[in-house]
N, C-alpha and C positions, 0 to 999 in steps of 0.2 A: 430543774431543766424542763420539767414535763410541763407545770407550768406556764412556763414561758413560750414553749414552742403551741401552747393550747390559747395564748394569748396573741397572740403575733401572728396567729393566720390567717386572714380575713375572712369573716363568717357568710359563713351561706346557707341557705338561699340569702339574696338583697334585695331588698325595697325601699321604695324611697314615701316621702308625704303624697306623690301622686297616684301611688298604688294603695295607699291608704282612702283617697278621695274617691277612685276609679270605684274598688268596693264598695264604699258607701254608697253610690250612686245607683250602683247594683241595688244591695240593698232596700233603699226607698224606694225605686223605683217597682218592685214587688215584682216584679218579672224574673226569677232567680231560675225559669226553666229556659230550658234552650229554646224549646219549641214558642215561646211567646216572647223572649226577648232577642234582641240585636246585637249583642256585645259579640255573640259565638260568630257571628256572619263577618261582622266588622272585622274581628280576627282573622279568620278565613280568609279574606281577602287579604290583609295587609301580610301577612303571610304567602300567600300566595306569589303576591307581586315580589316580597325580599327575593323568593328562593326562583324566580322568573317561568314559574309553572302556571298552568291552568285550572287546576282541582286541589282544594284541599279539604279534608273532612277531619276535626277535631274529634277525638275520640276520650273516652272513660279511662286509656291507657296504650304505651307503645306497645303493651304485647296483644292488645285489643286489632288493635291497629293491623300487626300481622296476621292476624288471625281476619281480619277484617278484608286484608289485600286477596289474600290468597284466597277464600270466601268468593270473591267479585272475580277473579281471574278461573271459578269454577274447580278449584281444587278440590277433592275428595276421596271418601275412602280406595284402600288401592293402589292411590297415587304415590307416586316418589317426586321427591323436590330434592334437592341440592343445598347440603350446606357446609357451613366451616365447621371444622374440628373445633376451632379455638373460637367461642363467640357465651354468653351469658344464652342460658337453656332457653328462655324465650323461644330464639329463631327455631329450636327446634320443638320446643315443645306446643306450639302454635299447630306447625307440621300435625302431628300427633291428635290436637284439639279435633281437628277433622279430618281424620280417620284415616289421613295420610300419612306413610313415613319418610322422615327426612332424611336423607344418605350424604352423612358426613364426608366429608373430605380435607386433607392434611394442607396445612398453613406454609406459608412462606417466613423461614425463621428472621427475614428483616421486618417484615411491616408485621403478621402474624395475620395479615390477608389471606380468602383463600386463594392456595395453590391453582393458578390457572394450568399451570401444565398437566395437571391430574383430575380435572374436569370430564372429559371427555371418557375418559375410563370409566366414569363412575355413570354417564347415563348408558338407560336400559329402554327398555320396551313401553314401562310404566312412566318413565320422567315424564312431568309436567312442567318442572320449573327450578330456575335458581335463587337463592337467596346471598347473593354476596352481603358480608359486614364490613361495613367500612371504621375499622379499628382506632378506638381511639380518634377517628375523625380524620382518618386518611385514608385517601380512596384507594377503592382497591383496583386490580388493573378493567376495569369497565368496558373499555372498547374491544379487548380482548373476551370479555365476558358475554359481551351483547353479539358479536359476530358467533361466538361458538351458538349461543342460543339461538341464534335465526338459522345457523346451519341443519339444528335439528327442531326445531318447531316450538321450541321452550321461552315461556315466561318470564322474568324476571324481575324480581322484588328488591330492593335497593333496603339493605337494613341499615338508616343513616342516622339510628339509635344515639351515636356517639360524634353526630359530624352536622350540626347546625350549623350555616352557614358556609362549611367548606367547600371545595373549588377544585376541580379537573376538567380538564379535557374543554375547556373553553364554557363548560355548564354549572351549577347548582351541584352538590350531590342530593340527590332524589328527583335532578331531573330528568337523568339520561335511562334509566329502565322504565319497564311498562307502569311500574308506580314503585313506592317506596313508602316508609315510616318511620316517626321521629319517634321520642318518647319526650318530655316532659315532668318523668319520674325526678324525684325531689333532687335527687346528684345532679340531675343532666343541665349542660349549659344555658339551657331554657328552663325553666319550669313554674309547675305549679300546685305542686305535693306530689300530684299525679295526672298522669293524661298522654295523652298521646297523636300522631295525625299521618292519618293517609294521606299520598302526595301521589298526582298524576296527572300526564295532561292529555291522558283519551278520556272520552265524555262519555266512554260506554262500561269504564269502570267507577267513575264519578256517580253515575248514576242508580248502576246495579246497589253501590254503595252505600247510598242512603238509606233504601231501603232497609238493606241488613243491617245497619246500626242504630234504626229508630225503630224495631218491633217489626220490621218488613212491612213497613206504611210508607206512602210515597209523603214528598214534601205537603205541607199543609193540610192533609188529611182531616178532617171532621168526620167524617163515617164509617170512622174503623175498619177501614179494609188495609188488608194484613194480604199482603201480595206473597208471601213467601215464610216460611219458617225462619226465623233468626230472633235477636237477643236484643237488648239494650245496651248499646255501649254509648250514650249521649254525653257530653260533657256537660257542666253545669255553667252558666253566666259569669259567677264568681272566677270559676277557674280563667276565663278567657279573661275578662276583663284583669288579671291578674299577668296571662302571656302577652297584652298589648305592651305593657310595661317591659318585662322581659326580653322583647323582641325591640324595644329601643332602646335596650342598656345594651345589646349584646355588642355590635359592630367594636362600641370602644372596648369592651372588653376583650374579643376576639384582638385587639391591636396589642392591648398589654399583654396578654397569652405571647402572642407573637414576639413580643420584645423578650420578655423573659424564659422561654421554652430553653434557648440553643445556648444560653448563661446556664441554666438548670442542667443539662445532658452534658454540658462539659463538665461539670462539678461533678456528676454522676462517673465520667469515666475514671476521672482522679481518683474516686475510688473506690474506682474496683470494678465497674460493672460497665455493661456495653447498652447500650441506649438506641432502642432501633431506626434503622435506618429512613429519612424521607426520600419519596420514590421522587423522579427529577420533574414526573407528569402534573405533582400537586402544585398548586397555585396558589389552595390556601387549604391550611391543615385546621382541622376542628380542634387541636389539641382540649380531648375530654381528658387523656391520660395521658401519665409521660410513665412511658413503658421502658424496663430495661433488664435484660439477661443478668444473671450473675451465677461465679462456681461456686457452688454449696462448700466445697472443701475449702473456699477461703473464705469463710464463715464459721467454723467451726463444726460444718456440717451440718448447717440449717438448711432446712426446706425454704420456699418460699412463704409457706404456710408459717414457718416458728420465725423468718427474719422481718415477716410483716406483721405479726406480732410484736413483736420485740418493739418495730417503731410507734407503731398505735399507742402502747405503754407510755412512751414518749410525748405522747399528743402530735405525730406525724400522721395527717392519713394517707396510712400504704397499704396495699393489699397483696396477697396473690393473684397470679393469673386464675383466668377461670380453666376448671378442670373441661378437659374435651368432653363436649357433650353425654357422648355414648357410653363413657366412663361412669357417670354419675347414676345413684339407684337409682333414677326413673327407666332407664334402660335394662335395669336385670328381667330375667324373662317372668319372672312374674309378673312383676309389675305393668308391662305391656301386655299379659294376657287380661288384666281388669281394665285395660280402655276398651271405650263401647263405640261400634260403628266402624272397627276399622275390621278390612276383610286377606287373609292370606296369612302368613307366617311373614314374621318378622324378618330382616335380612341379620344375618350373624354378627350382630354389633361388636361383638366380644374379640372376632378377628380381625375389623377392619383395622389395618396401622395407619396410624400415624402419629408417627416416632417423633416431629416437630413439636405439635401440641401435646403430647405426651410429656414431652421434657420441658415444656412453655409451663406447665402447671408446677412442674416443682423448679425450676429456675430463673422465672421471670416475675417481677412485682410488678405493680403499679403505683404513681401516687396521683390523690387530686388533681383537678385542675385548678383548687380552689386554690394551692399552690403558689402557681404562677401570677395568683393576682397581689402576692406580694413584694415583694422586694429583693436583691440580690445579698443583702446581708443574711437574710432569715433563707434563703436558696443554698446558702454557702453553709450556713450550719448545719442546717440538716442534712447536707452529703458530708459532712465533717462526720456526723452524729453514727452517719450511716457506716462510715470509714471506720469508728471507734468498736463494731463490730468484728470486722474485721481480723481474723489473724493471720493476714502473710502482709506484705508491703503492698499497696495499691502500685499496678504497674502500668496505669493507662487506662488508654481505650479497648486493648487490646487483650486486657487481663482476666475477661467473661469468655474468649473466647472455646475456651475447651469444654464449655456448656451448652454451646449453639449446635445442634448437628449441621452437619455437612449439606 
């Protein structure tokens, strides 16, 4: 069996002989830096235009990328930004990189978006900004997010990590806050092993932008001037001429996601497990994950850690949810007294609740997306497979419920 579901999945990353030409072309053509060749611009743009924004800056990496936005939006030590409970450490550990802390907040146990309702509790004196994730590539409530931030003066960074190409509210996602970031890390529906990109369409964070990701040197530079302290996060030739490809395979694969997503989530309820909700606002879902509750007691008392094991074994890829931020060792207070630059006592990460994401880490998996770009035969086995875990009778849609809280 193992083999079979390891043979039957479609592999990823994909390329085709024109991704293979694209490279070469890179290659001869001896321009493999950003700063002297064309390929990273040409991307930039064609990008640009997909997602209907103004600004894009290819970067070394999506958590480059955050660290990049919030950088340009003048984030620093001191500061408090806003984030989900439930998101990969990235969004917060970005926070962290410069000297700011990020102040979690409890998820919404249908999309695992953040809790807009609990927003507003959570800014202080210090907020500078929000970081909503758009989960799995559905947006999270935006218009809601954006009015609470202009009521109190707060920024916003669109973490659209998991949401190439998806669609709300009449926009892009990454194009309705003050900017945003994809990643291109090797999973992601885009990629290119690694890389990542700032999205925006003010010209006053486009700008501050480049500098910080090319050694604080403005565009074209010959005389070394170094306008600012900041780092190298340049992407290479190679990689872009590699995302031109990627960004014209996506649309039809976003189509087949689409056709097979809601086959996949009803197999899932058969059994056993509850598959989160799409909000009615999305238009189009990034499906990076297909996420889904389940009760550990009708597993035999697996975690989501031992039942997403158990499939991997299988040649399934599933994972657990990620654990809440502030849960994870980088938050024990030692460990936050060795970051350098940040100034104040930490806020009590140990007692912020949230009992959503809390329970998200030990009852909800995830699988692929790589998935969905198969077939309904091989969709059906694998919630068959998943069922054969299983020790009570699959009762539906309905039969995760007493793992969701309330």
């Amino acid at each position: 069996m193992h083999a079979d579901f390891a043979s039957r999945i479609p592999a990823w990353p994909r390329f085709e002989e024109a991704d293979e030409a694209a490279m070469i072309d890179v290659l001869r053509s001896r321009r493999w830096w950003r700063g002297n060749g064309d390929v990273g611009d040409r991307f930039e743009t064609a990008f640009a235009e997909f997602l209907g924004v103004d600004h894009v800056r290819a970067v070394s990496h999506g958590t480059a990328a955050l660290e990049l936005a919030l950088a340009a939006l003048g984030i620093g030590a001191g500061d408090e930004v806003i984030v989900p409970a439930t998101t990969f450490i990235a969004t917060a550990s970005a926070v962290l990189r410069l000297g700011a802390w990020p102040i979690p907040v409890d998820v919404e146990p249908d999309t695992l978006n953040i809790d807009v309702a609990l927003i507003e509790a959570a800014i202080g004196p210090r907020t500078r900004a929000i970081v909503p994730v758009h989960m799995a590539g559905q947006a999270a409530e935006m218009l809601e997010i954006m009015a609470i931030a202009r009521r109190h003066g707060l920024s916003v960074v669109e973490d659209a990590a998991h949401a190439h190409g998806a669609r709300a509210f009449g926009q892009a996602l990454g194009a309705i806050g003050d900017a945003a970031i994809v990643s291109f890390q090797s999973g992601k529906l885009m990629t290119c092993g690694e890389g990542g990109a700032l999205v925006t369409n003010r010209a006053d964070i486009a700008a501050e932008s480049f500098a910080l990701h090319s050694c604080g040197r403005p565009k074209g530079d010959t005389d070394y001037r170094h306008m600012m302290p900041a780092t190298n996060m340049r992407l290479t030739e190679f990689q872009t001429a590699l995302l031109l490809g990627q960004l014209r395979r996506l649309p039809d694969e976003m189509a087949r996601r689409d056709l097979m997503a809601p086959f996949f989530e009803t197999q899932l309820a058969e059994a056993g497990l509850r598959p989160l909700a799409t909000r009615p606002y999305v238009e189009r879902h990034g499906r990076y994950m297909v996420l889904a509750w389940f009760d550990p007691a009708d597993f035999g008392g697996r975690d989501a850690g031992a039942l997403s094991a158990e499939l991997r074994a299988m040649g399934i890829p599933a994972f657990r949810c990620f654990p809440p931020v502030h849960r994870t060792e980088m938050f024990a207070p030692g460990a936050l007294r060795r970051l350098a630059g940040v100034t104040g006592a930490p806020p009590d990460y140990a007692a912020l609740p949230t009992p959503v994401a809390d329970a998200a880490a030990k009852s909800v998996i995830w699988f692929s997306h790589t998935l969905l770009l198969g077939g309904e035969a091989l969709l059906a086995d694998i919630a068959a497979a998943l069922a054969s875990l299983g020790t009570v009778a699959p009762a539906g849609a309905g039969s995760a419920r007493s793992a969701i809280p309330a």
